[in-house]
N, C-alpha and C positions, 0 to 999 in steps of 0.2 A: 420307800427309803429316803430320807431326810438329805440334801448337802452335808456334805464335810467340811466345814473350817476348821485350818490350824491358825492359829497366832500363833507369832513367835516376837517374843518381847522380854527385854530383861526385865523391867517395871512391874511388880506384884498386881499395883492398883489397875493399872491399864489391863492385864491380865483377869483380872477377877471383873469390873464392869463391862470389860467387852463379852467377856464369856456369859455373863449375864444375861445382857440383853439379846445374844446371840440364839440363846437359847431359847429364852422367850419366843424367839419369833421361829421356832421350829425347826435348827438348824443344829448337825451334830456339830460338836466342838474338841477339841483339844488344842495342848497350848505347849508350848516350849521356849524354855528363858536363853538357850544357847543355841549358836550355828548347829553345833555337834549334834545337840538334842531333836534339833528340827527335821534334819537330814534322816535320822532313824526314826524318829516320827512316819517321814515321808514313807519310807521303805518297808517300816510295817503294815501301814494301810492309807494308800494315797488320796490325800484329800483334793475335794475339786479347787476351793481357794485357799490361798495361804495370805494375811498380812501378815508382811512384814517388817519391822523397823531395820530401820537402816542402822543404827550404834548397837551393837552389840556385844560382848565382853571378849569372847575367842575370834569371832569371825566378822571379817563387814559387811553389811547386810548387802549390799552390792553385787561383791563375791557369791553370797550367795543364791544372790535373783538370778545371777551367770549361770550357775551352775544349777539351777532348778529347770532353768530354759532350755539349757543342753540335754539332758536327761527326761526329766520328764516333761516335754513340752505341752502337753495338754492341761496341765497345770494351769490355773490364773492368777499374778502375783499382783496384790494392790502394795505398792512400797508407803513405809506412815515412818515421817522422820519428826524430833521437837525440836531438831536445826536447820531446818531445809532453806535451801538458796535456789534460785532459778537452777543452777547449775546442774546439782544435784538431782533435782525431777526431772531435766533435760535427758542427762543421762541412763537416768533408772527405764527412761520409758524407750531409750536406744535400747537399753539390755532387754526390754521386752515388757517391762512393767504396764500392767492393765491401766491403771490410776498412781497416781501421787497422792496420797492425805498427811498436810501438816499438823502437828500437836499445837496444843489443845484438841484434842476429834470430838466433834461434832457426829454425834451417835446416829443423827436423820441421815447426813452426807454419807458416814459408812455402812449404812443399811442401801442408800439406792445405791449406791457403787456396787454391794453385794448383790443386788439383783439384777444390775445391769451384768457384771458378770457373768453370773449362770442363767443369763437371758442367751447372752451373745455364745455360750459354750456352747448351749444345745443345738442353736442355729450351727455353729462351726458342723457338730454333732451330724445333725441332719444335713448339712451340703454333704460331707464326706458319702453316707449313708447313700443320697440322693446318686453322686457321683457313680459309687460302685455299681448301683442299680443302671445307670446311664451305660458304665460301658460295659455292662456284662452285658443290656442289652444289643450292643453295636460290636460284640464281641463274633471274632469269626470263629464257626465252629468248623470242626473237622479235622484229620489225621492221615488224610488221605497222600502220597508222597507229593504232588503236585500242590495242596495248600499247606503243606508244613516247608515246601521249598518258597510258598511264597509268605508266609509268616515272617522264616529267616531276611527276605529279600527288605520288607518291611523295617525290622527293627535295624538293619544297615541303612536303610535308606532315612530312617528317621532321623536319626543321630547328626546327615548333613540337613544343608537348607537349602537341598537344590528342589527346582522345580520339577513336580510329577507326574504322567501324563498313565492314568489308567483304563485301560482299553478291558471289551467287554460286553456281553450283550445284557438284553435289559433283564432284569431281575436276579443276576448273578449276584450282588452284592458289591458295587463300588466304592459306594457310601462307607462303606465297611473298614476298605483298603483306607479311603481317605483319614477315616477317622482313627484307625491304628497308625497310622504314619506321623499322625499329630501328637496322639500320646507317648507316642516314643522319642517326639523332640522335646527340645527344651522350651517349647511354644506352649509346651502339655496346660501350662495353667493361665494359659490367654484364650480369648475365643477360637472357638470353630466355628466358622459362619459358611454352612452349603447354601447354592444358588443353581434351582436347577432352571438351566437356561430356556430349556424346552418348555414349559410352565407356565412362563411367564410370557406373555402379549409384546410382541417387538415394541408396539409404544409405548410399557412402560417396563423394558429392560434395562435404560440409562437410568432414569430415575431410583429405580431399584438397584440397580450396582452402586450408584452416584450418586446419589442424594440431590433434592434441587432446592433451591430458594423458595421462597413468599411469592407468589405471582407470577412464577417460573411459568407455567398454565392453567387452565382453568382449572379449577380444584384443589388449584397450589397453596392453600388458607395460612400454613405452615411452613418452616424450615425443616425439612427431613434429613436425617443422615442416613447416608449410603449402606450397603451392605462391607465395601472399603474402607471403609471408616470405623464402623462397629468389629471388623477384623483386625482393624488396628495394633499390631504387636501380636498378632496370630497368626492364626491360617484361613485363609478362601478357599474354598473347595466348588471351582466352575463343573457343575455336573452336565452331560451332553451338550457339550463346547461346539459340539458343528451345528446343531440347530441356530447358534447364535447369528446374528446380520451381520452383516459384513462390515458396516458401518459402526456397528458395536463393536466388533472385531478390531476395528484399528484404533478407538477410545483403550480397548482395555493391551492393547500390545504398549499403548503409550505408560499403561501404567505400569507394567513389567517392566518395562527400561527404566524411565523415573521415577517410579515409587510413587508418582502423583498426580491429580486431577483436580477437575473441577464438576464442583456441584451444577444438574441442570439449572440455567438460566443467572449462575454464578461468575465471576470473574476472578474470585482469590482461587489460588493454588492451593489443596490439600497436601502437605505430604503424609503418606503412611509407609509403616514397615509391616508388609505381611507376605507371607508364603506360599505362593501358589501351588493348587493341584487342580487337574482337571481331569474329568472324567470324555468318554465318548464312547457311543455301538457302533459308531461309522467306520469305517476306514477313509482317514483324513486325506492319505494321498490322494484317494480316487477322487473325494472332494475338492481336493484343490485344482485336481486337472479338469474338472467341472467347472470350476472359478465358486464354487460354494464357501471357500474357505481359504483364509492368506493362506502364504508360503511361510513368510515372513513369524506368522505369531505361531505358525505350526512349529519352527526349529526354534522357538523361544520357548514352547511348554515342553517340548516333548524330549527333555534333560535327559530322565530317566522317565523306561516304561514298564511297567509292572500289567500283569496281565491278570484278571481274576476268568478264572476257566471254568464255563458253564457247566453247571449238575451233569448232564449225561458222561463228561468226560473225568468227573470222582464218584461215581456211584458208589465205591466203600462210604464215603461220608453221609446218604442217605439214611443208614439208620440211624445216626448220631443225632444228625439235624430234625428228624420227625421226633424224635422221642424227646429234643432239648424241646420245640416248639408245641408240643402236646403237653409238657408239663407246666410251659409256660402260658398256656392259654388258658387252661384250666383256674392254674391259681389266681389268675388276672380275673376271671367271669364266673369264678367262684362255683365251677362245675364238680359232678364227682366222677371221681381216678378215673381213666380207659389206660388200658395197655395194647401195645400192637404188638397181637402173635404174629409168630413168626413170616407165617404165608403172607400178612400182608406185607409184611415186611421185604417178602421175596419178591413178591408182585411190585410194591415201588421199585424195584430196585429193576425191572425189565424197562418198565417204563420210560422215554426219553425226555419228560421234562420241557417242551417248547416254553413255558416262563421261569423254569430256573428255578433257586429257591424262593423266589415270590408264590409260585403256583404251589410248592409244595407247603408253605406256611397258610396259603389261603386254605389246601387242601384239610391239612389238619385243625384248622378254627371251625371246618364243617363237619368234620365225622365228629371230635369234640365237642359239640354240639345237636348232631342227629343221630349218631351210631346210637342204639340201644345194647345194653350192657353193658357189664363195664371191660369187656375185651374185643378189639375192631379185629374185623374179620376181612379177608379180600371182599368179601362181598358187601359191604362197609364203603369199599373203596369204590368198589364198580358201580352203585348208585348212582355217587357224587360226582366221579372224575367227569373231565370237562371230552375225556377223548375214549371215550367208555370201552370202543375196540381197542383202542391201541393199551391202555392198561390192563386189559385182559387177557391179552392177546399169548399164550405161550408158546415158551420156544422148546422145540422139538429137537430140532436139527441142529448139529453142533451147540448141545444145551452145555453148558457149565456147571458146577457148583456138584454139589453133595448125591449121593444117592438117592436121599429122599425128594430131594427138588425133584429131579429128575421124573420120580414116579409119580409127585404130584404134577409133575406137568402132563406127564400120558395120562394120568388118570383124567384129568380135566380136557384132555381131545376126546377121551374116548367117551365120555358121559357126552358130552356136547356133540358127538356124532350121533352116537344112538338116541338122543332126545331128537334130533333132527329128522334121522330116517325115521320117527314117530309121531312128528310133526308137532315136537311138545309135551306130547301127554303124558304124564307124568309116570300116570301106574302104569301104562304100558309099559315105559324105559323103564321104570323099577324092577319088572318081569323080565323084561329079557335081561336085565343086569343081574339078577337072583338076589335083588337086598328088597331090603321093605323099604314101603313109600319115605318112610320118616327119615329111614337112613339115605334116602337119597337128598330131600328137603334138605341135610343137615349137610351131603358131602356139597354140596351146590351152594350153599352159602360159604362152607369154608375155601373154595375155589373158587367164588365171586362170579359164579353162574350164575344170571336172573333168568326169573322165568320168558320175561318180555322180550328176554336179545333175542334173535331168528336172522 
């Protein structure tokens, strides 16, 4: 499907050669000689560019580059006047105007204009697209009462520009908190720049927060800017802030009070405006009574603290998160569908989780990848997992949930006793259990019995 140009022009001739050549070069067209006429133009079928002349007979074209900008801003306006004064392109392009073209036009100048337009739309086009992809991916999932109390806690906290101190063990999702706190300020469309301290080598922490000069040291070939600097009018996100030195510690408390620094092996002062948040798995207190950590830049970050709570303690959210991350691994690696029945479903859900939703998105990129068929099964799970008893492991005693849990849970002790007193062998346990071999093959998979645990 072709671009849409309107023209809108009192002028016949102007009319009829722009449509022309407009055409020509494979572009839809229509045209409108008044404001009135344009405007319904617009609203029956919105074209990507509109020129417009600025004299018009009802309305000044002016008026109505305002009012196109307001309304439908995705619109691109190139303003074309045959009285133009500096003034008048000044302003047109305050009101939003893409280009200025003076009359006489010059049919090459509004050909590139038109292309540089619906160059730069699609790019707009694609950042938006690019964006939404970005934070659905950084998007926290769950429903669980504990992250929809800290969702809320979030979009409160966004809105000021205090500093945020998110506590947390590793693979919980920090990054996460950070990155929803910045969307919900008014920073939303200035950088995010995380820095995870732990990461990066003590000798080049300054450098990397700071930026350093030309000959700064060896290797120093360049001028670099900082990660402070490239935050400039946004947000820093210091992730595992106690790993940091201590000596790096009292550089960047200088830059929370001042707002500024210097680059390594520099003498000019940087100032910047940016908004700190910091991340940590430690408990800072205990750090600081160790001397690992100031006092001083601990009651400077820790404003506000927000806590993201390890997977074991939202277990309702595990099935949300497996099935968002199974669908998204797939369509990334271009795999075909799996669904998680139920049982495995139950089986994550006993499970504790020692890395958090890290483990359980590594989890899912490998049955996604190794499970055969296209439905994962607990035994799916039992392969892969990293802690084979412990996600197998049923609970018996004081068991929860449904009746059926329940009996698959005895059913899966009592097969694994009797395979036991059997020493394994298959058709024997089939015998004493009264089922056929296959039926047992089949409950032992869907119960994430391998033949190999003993």
């Amino acid at each position: 499907m072709s671009d849409h140009i309107l023209i809108v022009d009192d002028e016949k001739g102007i009319l009829s050669s722009l449509s022309a050549v407009l055409d020509d070069e494979g572009y839809t067209i229509s045209t409108a000689e008044t404001g009135s006429e344009a405007f319904k133009k617009i609203k029956d079928d919105t074209p990507s560019v509109v020129l417009l002349d600025v004299w018009l007979p009802d309305i000044d074209g002016l008026e109505i580059l305002k009012e196109i900008r307001d309304t439908h801003p995705g619109i691109t306006v190139v303003v074309m006047s045959g009285h133009g004064t500096i003034e008048t392109a000044v302003k047109a392009t305050k009101l939003g105007a893409f280009d200025y073209i003076e009359k006489p036009l010059s049919m090459e100048r509004v050909l590139l204009i038109i292309k540089h337009a619906i160059k730069q739309q699609r790019l707009e086009l694609e950042n938006v697209q690019l964006k939404g992809k970005i934070e659905k991916w950084y998007e926290i999932i769950g429903e669980s009462p504990v992250i929809r109390s800290l969702k809320e806690q979030i979009m409160v906290v966004g809105r000021s520009n205090s500093r945020v101190l998110v506590t947390g063990e590793n693979g919980t999702g920090k990054e996460l908190v950070a990155r929803s706190i910045h969307r919900a300020s008014q920073r939303a469309d200035k950088p995010f720049i995380a820095v995870n301290c732990a990461a990066i080598p003590e000798t080049l922490i300054e450098s990397e927060l700071f930026g350093h000069e030309k000959g700064a040291f060896t290797g120093a070939t360049s001028v670099q800017r900082g990660k402070f600097e490239i935050a400039d009018g946004g947000t820093i996100f210091l992730d595992e802030i106690g790993d940091m030195s201590l000596n790096t510690q009292a550089k960047v408390l200088r830059v929370l009070q001042e707002q500024e620094f210097q680059r390594v092996g520099g003498t000019r002062n940087i100032r910047v405006d940016v908004r700190f948040i910091t991340a940590t798995n430690k408990n800072l207190t205990d750090e600081i009574k160790k001397g690992n950590f100031r006092e001083d830049l601990f009651y400077r970050i820790n404003v506000i603290i927000l806590h993201m709570p390890p997977l074991r303690e939202r277990k309702e959210d595990i099935p949300l998160l497996a099935k968002h991350f199974l669908k998204e691994i797939i369509r990334e690696q271009g795999l075909k569908n799996k669904m998680l029945t139920e049982q495995a479903v139950e089986l994550m859900k006993g499970y504790d989780w020692p890395g958090n939703v890290r483990e359980l998105r590594n989890l899912m990129e490998r049955v996604a990848i190794m499970a055969a068929g296209d439905r994962i099964y607990p035994g799916d799970l039992a392969i892969i997992a990293k802690d084979r008893q412990q996600i197998s492991t049923p609970i018996i005693n004081g068991s929860s949930g449904s009746l059926r849990d329940a009996r698959a849970n005895f059913e899966r002790y009592f097969i694994l006793e009797k395979l036991r007193e059997n020493n394994w062998n298959i058709t024997k346990t089939a015998e004493d259990l009264m089922i056929e071999r296959s039926n047992l093959h089949r409950k032992m998979k869907m119960l994430g019995i391998e033949e190999n645990v003993k």
